[in-house]
Phi, psi and omega in degrees: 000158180276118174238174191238170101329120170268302198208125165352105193222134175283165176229147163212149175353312205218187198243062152215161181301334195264007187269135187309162180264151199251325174163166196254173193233093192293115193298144164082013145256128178308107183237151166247145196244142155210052154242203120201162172260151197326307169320345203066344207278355178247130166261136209265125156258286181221201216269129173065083131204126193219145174237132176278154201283273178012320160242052185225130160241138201283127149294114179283134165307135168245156175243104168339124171264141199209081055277201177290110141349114168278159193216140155207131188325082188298352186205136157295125177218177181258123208270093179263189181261004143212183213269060177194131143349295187301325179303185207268132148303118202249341198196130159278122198244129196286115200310167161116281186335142145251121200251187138246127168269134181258309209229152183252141148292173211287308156000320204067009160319282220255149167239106178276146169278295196185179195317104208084013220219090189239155141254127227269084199323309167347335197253005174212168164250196174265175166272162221275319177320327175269293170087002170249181194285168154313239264275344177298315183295316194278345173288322171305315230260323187275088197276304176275103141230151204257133178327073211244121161319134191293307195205150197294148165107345167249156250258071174336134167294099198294161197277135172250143180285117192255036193166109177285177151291307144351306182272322172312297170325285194261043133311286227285312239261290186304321169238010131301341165272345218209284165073025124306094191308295180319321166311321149305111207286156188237156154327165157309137145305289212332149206269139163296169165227135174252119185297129161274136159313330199194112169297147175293111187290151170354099178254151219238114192286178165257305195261161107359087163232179182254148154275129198262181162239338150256160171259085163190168208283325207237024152306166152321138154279108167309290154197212213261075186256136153286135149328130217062005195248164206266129176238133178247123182260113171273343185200174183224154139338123179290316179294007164050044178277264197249122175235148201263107158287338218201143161282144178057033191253126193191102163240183197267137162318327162296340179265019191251150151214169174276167208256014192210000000 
């Protein structure tokens, strides 16, 4: 899978704090990772070279629109080379502009222009040529999106659909009557999760958390974990976030350590 740098982060020899450093890493570069260590907490970029997960965020697969989205630009913003804040700034883009988006995240977020070149669908509207809402057109135009695995060995996923026709239609139905942003139904926050081959045996929490029912902050509470207490992680978030103890089970990867 693909990750960005979030913030000037060293590599070093071996996945500890105490292991020498090999060279640092510049926010807004792009690694392909296909390891991680039992804990999550370290990523394999190549052979003796590991970035702790903290300073990555998973770069999303975009899925072709198709024909394409006219978009104009609503606010001056910055055009980055993959589909995350954390990427690099490649082209300053002007209010006013008028783009085509070819490709989407999964999210309905992220917009691609082209090769390298993304922008935060929030940051434009559609063109008057489109005459609908966002996020209904992008759901038309996008049929598929697709899955991408956290780390190799773990179990891929078939692409899920993410819009019928039907649902589309009274999507489409919904917000030509109503033209109301709250009123309109939106995708989910929640973070995906790609399901392990094998759990990750006891992780150890650190702190006093809460169990979510989704992975995202302003899910339901499940319930409670004391600090010390033992956990088996069946899956992780692709924003390498959120791990799944459980079904409808959920802490944030930060509140975790390994017990050895």
């Amino acid at each position: 899978m693909k990750v960005v740098v979030t913030k000037d982060a060293k590599v070093v020899k071996s996945p500890s704090d105490d292991a020498l450093p090999v060279h640092r890493l510049k926010r807004g570069e792009v690694l392909e990772i296909h390891e991680t260590t039992p804990d999550m907490m370290w990523l394999k970029i190549a052979e003796n070279q590991f970035i702790k997960t903290q300073f990555v965020a998973h770069v999303a697969h975009t899925t072709p629109l198709t024909p394409a989205v006219r978009v104009v630009i609503a606010a001056d913003l910055k055009a980055r080379n993959v589909p995350a804040f954390a990427g690099m700034a490649v082209k300053d883009m002007k209010k006013g502009e008028i783009v085509d988006a070819i490709e989407v995240s999964p999210d309905f977020k992220w917009l691609k222009l082209a090769k390298d070149k993304y922008i935060p669908s929030s940051g434009c509207v559609l063109h008057d040529s489109e005459g609908k809402d966002m996020l209904v057109v992008l759901k038309i135009r996008s049929s598929h999106v697709e899955k991408n695995p956290v780390v190799a060995k773990v179990q891929e996923e078939k692409p899920v659909q993410a819009v019928t026709t039907s649902q589309a239609a009274s999507l489409l139905g919904k917000a030509l009557e109503k033209r109301v942003g709250d009123k309109i139904e939106k995708p989910s926050d929640a973070t995906p999760i790609t399901k392990f081959d094998k759990k990750v045996k006891q992780l150890r929490i650190k702190v006093d958390t809460l169990v979510m029912a989704e992975p995202k902050p302003d899910a339901a509470v499940v319930r409670g974990i004391k600090a010390g207490s033992l956990v088996d992680a069946s899956g992780l978030g692709t924003n390498l976030v959120w791990l799944q103890i459980g079904p409808g089970q959920f802490v944030k990867l930060s509140a975790t350590e390994p017990t050895q």
